[in-house]
MARMARKOL-625354 format. One record per residue: residue in three letters; x, y, z of N, C-alpha, C, O in turn. Coordinates in steps of 0.02 Angstrom, whole numbers, plus 50000, padded with zeros to 5 digits. Layout:
BEGIN
PT  res    n.X    n.Y    n.Z   ca.X   ca.Y   ca.Z    c.X    c.Y    c.Z    o.X    o.Y    o.Z
PT  ALA      X      Y      Z      X      Y      Z      X      Y      Z      X      Y      Z
...
END
This chain:
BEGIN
PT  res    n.X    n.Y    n.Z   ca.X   ca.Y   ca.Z    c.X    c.Y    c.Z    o.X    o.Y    o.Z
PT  UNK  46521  46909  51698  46567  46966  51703  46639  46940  51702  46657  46899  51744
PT  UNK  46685  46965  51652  46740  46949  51654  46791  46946  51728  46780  46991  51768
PT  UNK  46832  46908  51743  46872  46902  51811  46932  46983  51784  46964  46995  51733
PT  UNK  46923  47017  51846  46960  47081  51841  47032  47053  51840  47038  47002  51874
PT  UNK  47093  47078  51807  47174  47106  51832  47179  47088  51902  47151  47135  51929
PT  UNK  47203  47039  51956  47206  47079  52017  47263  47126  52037  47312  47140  52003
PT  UNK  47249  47144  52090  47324  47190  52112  47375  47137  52143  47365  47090  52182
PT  UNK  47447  47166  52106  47492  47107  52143  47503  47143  52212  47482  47198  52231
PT  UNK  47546  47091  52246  47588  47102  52294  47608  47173  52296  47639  47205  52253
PT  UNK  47585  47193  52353  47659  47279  52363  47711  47251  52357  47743  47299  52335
PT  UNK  47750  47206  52359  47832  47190  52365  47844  47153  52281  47894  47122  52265
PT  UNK  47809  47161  52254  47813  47128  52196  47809  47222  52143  47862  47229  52112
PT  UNK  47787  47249  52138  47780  47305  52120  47849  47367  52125  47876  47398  52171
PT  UNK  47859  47364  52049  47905  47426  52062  47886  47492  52002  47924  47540  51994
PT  UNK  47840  47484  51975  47839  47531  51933  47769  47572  51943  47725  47539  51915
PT  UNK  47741  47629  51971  47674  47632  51944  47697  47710  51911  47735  47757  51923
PT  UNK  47637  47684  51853  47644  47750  51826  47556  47764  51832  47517  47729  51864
PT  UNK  47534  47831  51787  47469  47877  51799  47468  47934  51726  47509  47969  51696
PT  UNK  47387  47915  51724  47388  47979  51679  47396  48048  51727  47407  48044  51788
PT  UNK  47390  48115  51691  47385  48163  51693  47315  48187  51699  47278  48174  51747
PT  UNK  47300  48220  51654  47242  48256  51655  47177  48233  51679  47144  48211  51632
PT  UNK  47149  48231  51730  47079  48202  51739  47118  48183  51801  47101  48216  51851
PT  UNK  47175  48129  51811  47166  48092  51862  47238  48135  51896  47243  48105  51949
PT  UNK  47278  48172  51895  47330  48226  51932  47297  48293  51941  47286  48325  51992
PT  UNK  47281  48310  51865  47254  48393  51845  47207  48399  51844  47172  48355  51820
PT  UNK  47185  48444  51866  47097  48449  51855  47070  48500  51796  47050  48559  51792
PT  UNK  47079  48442  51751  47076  48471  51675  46996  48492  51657  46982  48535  51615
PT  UNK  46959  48465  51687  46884  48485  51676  46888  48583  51694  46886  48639  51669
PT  UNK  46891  48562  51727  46874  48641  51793  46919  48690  51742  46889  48730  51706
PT  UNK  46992  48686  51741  47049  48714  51692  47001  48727  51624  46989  48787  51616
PT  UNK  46977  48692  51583  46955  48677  51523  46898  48723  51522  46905  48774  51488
PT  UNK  46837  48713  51556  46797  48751  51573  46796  48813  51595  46758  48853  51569
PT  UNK  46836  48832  51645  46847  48911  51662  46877  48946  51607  46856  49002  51592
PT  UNK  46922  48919  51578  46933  48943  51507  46919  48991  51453  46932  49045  51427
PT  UNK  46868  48916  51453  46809  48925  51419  46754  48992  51426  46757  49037  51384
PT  UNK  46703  48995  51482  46707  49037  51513  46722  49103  51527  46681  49149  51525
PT  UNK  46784  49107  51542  46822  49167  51544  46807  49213  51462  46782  49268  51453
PT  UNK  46834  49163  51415  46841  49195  51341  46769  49204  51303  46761  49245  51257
PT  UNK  46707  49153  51334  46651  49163  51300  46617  49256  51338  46587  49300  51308
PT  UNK  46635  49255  51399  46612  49326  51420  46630  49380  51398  46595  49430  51401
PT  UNK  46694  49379  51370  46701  49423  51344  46642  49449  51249  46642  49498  51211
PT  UNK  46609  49395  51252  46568  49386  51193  46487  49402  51205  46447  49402  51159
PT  UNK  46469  49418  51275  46427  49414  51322  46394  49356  51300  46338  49370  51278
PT  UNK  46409  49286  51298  46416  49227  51308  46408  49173  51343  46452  49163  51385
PT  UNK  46345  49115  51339  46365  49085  51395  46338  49017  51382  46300  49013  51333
PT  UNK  46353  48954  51421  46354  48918  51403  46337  48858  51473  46367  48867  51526
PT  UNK  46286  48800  51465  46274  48740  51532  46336  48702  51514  46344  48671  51461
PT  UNK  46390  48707  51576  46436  48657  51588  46441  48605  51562  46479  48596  51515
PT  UNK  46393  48547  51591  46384  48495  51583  46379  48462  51507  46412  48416  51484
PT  UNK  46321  48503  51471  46330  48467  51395  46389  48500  51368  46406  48462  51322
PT  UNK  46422  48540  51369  46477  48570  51343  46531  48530  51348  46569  48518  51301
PT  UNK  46538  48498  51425  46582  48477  51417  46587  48392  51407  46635  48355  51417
PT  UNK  46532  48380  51388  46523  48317  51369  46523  48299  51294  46527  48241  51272
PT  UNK  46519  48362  51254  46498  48361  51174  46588  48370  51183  46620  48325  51156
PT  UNK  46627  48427  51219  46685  48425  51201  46746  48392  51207  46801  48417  51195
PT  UNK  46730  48314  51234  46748  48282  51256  46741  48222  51165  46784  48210  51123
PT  UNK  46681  48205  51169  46657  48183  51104  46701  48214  51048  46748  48180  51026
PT  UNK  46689  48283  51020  46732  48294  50971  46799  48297  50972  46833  48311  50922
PT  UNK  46825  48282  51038  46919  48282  51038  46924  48210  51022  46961  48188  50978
PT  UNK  46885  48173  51062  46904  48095  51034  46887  48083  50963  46901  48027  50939
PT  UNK  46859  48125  50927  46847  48116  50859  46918  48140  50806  46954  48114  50763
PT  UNK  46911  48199  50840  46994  48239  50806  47056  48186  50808  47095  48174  50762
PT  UNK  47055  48154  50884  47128  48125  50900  47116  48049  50862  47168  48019  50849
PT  UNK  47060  48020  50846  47070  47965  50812  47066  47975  50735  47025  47939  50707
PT  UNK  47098  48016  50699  47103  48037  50643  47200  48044  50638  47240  48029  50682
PT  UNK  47209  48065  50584  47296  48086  50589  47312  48132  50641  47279  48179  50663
PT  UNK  47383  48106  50660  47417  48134  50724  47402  48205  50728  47385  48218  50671
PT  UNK  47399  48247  50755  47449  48297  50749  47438  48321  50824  47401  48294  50865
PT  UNK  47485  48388  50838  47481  48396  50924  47429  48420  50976  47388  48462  50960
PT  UNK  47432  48396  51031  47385  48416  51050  47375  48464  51058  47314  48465  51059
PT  UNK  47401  48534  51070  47394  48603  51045  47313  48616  50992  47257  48638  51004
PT  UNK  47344  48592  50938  47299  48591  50909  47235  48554  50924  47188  48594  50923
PT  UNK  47223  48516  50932  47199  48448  50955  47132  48494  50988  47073  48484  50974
PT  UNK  47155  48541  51029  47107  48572  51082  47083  48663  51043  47036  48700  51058
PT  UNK  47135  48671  50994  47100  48729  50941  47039  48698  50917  46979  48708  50929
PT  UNK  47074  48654  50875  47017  48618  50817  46954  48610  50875  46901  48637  50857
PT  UNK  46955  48579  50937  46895  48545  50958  46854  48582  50973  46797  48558  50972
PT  UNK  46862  48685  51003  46858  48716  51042  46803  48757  50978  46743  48770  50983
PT  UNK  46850  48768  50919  46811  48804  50859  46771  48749  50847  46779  48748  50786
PT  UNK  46735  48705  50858  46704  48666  50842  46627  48666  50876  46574  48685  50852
PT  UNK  46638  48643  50928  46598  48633  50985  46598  48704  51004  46582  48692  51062
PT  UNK  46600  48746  51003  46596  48819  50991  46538  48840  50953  46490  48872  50975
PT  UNK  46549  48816  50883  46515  48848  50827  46441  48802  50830  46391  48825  50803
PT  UNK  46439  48745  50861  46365  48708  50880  46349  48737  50906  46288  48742  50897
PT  UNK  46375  48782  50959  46298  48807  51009  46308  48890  51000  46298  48940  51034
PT  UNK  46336  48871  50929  46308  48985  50913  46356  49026  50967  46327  49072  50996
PT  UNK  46423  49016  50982  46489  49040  51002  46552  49050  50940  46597  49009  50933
PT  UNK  46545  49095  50910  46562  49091  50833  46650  49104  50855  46666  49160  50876
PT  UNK  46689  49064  50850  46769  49076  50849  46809  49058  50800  46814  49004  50771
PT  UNK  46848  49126  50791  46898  49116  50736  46957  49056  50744  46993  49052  50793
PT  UNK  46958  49029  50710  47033  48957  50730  47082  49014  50750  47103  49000  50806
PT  UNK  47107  49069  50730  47171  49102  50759  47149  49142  50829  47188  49179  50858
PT  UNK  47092  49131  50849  47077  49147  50920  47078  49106  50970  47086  49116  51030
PT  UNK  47064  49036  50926  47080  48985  50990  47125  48949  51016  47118  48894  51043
PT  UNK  47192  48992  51005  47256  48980  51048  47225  48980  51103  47228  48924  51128
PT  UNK  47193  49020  51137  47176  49030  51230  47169  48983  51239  47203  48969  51288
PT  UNK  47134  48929  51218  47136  48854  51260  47196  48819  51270  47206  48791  51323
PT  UNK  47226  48818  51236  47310  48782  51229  47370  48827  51296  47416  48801  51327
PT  UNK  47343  48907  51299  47378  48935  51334  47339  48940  51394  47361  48969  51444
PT  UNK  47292  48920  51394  47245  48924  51476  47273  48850  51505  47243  48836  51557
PT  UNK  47318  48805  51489  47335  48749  51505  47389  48768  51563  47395  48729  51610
PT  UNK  47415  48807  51563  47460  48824  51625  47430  48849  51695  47470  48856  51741
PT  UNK  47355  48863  51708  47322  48861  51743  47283  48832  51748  47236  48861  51774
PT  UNK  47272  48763  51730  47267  48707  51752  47300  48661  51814  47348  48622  51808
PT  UNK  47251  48679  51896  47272  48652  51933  47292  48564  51954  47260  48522  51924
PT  UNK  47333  48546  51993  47310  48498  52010  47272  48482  52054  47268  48528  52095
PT  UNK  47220  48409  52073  47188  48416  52134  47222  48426  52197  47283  48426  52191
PT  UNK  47200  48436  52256  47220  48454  52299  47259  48380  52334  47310  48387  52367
PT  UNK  47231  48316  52323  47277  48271  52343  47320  48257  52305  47349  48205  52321
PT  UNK  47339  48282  52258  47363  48264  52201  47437  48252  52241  47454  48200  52269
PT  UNK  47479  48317  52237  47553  48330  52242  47572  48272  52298  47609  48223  52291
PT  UNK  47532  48295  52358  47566  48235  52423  47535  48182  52397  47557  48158  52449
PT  UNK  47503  48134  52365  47506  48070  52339  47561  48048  52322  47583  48001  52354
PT  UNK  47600  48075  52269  47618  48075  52205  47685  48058  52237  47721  48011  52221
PT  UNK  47701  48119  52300  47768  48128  52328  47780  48070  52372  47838  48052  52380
PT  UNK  47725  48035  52405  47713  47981  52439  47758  47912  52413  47808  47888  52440
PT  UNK  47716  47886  52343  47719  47860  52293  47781  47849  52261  47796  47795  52237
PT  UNK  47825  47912  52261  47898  47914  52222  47924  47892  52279  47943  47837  52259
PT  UNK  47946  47894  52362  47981  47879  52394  47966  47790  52396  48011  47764  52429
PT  UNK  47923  47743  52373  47922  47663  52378  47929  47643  52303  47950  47588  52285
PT  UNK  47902  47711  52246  47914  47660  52179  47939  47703  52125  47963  47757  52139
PT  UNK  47936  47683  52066  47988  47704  52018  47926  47739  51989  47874  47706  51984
PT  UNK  47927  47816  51965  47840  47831  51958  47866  47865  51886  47919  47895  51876
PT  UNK  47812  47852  51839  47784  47887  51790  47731  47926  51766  47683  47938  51802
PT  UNK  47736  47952  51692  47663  47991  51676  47655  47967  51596  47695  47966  51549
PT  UNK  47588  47950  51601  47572  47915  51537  47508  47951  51507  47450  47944  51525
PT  UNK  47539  47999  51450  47471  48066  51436  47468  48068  51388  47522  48049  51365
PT  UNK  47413  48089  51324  47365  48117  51297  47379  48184  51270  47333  48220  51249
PT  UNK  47448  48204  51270  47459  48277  51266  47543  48297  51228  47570  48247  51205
PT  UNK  47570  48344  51223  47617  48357  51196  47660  48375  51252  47648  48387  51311
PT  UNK  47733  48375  51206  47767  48380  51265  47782  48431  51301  47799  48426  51360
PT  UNK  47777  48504  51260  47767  48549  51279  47695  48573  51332  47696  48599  51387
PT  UNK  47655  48558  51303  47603  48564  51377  47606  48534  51447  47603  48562  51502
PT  UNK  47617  48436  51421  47652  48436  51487  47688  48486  51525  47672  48521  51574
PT  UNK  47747  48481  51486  47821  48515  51520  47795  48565  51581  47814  48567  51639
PT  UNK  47724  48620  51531  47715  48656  51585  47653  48671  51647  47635  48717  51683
PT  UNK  47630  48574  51628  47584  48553  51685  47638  48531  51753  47635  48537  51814
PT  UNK  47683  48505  51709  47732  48485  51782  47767  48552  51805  47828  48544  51808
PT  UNK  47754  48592  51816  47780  48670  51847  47737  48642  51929  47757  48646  51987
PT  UNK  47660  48608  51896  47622  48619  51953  47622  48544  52002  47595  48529  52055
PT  UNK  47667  48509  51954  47692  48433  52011  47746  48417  52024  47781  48400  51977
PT  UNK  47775  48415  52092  47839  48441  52109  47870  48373  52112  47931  48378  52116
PT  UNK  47846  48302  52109  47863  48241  52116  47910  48223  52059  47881  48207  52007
PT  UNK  47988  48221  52058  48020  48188  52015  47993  48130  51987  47967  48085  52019
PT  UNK  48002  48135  51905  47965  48065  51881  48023  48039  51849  48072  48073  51833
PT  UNK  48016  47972  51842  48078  47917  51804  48060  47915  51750  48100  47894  51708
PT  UNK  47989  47937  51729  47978  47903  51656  47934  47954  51641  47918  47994  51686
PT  UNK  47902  47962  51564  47850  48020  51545  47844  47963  51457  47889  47941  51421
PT  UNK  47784  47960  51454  47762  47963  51380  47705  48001  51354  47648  47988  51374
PT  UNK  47717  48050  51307  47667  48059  51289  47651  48071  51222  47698  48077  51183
PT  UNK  47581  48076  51196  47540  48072  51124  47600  48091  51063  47610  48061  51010
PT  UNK  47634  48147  51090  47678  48185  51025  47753  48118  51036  47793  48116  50989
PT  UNK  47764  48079  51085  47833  48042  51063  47801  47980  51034  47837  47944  51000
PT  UNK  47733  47963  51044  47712  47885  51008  47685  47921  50959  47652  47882  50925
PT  UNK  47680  47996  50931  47615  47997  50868  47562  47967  50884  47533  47956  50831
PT  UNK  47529  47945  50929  47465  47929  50930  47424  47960  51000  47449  47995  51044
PT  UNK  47357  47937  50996  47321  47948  51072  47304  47870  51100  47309  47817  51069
PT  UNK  47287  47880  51154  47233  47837  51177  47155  47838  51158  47113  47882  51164
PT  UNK  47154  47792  51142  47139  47734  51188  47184  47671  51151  47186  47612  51170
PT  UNK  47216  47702  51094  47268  47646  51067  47323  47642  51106  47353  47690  51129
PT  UNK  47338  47574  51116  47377  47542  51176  47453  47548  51164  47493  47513  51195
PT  UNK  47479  47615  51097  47528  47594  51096  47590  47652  51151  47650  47640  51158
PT  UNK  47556  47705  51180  47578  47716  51250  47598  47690  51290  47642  47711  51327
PT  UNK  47568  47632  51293  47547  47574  51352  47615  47530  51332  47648  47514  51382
PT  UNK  47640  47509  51272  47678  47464  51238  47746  47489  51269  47786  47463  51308
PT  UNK  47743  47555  51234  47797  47596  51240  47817  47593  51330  47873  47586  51355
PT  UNK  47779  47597  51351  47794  47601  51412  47824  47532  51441  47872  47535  51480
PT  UNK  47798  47474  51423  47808  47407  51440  47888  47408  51430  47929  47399  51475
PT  UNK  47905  47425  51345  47954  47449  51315  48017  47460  51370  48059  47425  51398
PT  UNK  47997  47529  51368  48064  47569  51419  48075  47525  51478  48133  47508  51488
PT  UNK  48027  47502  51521  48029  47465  51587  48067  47401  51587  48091  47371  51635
PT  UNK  48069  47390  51535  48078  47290  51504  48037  47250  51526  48053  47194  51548
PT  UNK  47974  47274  51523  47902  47234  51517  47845  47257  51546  47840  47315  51566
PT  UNK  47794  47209  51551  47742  47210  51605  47736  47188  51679  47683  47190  51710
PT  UNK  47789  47168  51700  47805  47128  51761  47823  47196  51812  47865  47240  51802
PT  UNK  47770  47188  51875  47810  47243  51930  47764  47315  51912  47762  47359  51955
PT  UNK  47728  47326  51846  47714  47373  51824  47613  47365  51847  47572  47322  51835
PT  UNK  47609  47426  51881  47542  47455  51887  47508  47502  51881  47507  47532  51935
PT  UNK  47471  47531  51838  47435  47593  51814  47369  47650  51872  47314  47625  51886
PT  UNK  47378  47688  51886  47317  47750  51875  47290  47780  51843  47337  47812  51819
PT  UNK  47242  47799  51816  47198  47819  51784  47129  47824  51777  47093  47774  51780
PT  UNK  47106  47881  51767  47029  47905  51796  46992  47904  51719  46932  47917  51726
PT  UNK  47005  47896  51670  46978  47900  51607  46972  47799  51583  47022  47766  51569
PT  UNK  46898  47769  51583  46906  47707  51589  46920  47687  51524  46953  47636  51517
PT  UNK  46896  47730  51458  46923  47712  51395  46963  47712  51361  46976  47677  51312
PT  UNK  47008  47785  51404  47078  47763  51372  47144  47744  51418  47203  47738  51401
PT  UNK  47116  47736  51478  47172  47695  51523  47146  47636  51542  47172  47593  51506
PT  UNK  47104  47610  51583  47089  47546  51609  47096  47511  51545  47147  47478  51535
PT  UNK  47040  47517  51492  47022  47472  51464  47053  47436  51394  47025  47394  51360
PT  UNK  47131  47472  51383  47181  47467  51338  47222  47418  51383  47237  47362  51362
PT  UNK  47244  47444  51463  47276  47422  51505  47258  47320  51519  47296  47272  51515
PT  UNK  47194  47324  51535  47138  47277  51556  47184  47203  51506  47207  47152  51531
PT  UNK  47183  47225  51425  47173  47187  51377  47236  47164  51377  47252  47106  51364
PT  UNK  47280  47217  51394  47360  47200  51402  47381  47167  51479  47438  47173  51502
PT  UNK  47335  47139  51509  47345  47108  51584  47401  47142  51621  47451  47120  51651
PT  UNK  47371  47217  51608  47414  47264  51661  47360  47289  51721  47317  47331  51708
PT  UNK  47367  47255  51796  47320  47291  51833  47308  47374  51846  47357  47411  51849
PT  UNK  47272  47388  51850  47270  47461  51842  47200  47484  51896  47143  47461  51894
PT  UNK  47230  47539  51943  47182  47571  51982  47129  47604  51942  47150  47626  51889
PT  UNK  47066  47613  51952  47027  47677  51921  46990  47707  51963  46949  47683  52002
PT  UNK  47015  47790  51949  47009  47833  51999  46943  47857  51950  46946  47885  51895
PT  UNK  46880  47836  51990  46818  47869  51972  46799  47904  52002  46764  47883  52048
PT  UNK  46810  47972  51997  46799  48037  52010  46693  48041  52013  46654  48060  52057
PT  UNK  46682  48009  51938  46622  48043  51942  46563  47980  51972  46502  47977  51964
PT  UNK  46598  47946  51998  46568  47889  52009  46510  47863  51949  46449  47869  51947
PT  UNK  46559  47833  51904  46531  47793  51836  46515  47730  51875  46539  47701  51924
PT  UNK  46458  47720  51828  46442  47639  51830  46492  47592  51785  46522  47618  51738
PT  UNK  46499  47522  51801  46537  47479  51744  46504  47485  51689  46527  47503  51635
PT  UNK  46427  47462  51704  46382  47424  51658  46411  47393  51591  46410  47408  51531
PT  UNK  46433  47349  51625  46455  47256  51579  46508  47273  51561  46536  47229  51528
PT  UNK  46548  47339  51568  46639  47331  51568  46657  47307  51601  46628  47308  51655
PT  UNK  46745  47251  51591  46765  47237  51633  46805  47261  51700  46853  47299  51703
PT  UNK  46774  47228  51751  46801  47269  51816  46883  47285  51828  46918  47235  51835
PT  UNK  46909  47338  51831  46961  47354  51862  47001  47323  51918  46969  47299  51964
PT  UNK  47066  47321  51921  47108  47286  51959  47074  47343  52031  47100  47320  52082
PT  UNK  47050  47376  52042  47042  47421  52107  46993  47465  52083  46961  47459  52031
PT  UNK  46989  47512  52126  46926  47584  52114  46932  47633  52185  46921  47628  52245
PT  UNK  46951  47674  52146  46944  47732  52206  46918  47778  52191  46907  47789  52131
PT  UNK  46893  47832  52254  46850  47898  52216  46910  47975  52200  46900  48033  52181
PT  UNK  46970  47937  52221  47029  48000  52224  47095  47977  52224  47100  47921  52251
PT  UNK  47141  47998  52206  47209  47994  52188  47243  47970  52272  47290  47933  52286
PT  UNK  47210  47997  52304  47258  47992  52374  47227  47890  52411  47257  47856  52452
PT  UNK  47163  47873  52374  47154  47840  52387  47185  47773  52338  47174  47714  52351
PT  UNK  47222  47793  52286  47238  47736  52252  47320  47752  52273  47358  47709  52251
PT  UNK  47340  47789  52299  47423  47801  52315  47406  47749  52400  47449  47710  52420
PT  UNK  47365  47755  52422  47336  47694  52503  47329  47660  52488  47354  47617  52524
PT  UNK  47295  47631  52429  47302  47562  52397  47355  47516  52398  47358  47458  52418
PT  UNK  47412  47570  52361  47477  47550  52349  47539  47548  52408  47601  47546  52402
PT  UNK  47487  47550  52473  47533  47555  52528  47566  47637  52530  47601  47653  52578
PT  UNK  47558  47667  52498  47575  47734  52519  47547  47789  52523  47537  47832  52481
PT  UNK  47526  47784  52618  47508  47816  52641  47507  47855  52693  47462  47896  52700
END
């Protein structure tokens, strides 16, 4: 098994940044109720679980193809994975997913982590999304951030590391700099290769099996902000 990233020093550390969705927002639940909501009106219905595992599959298919925003990103995936399980949607109907993004909560440890976190370090958000959706996920996180990158200013997604670059970028490097993130393929394991330690907040309690181990592991956001001494 490969030797993990370790975590540096708290006094050596001035930057952490974090994705968004999965590991602040609770984009599943958001995504799903959605969902949900708009298939009933179809008398409609659908098991959670493979739904949201096939729709997970076809977004990473969409986003590793040419750019374009994530807006779309979540039309295209929605008429898709839709039309497999006999939920027939018009592409000009599936704005509702793009606009159900503003009720998208965060977790409940989310905000006091976060607020914790900004008073010892210089904090960012490193996302998967446009800037406009952000813009109006942060309505629901009250924590001033120093930094923000996301999919629509690099043109790309993750799990390509060039978020990650960009970010090194703005900071003037990798030194001092430490990551969160609950998604292991497109945060840890971009992070990992670039010898950036990085927490992973496993929510669903994943196994490694023969990935390499993470600089840390927690089951929640409030536990990787204790990690970091702020608590």
């Amino acid at each position: 098994m490969p030797r993990p990233v370790p975590l540096p020093g708290l006094k050596t550390i001035k930057w952490v940044t974090t994705d968004c969705y999965g590991t602040l927002i609770d984009w599943e639940k958001g995504l799903v109720n959605a969902c949900k909501k708009e298939a009933e009106k179809d008398g409609f219905s659908f098991e959670e679980g493979s739904f949201l595992a096939r729709f997970f599959e076809v977004q990473a298919e969409i986003m590793a193809g040419s750019y374009e925003l994530y807006a779309e990103v979540l039309r295209r995936t929605i008429v898709k994975v839709a039309g497999e399980i006999g939920w027939e949607i018009e592409p000009s109907r599936a704005q509702f997913l793009p606009t159900s993004v503003a009720r998208w909560l965060p977790f409940r440890e989310a905000n006091a982590a976060m607020d914790r976190l900004g008073k010892r370090y210089e904090i960012g958000i490193i996302s998967n999304v446009d800037d406009k959706l952000l813009g109006i996920s942060r309505r629901h996180l009250r924590t001033e951030l120093d930094l923000v990158v996301t999919a629509q200013q690099v043109r790309s997604y993750k799990p390509d590391p060039v978020h990650f670059k960009e970010c090194a970028r703005r900071i003037g490097g990798k030194k001092g700099w430490i990551h969160i993130g609950s998604n292991y393929t497109n945060d840890v394991a971009p992070l990992l290769k670039m010898n950036v330690p990085v927490i992973w907040v496993n929510r669903h309690g994943e196994k490694l099996e023969g990935r390499k181990a993470p600089s840390a592991t927690t089951k929640n956001f409030r536990e990787a902000a204790k990690r970091l001494g702020a608590s």
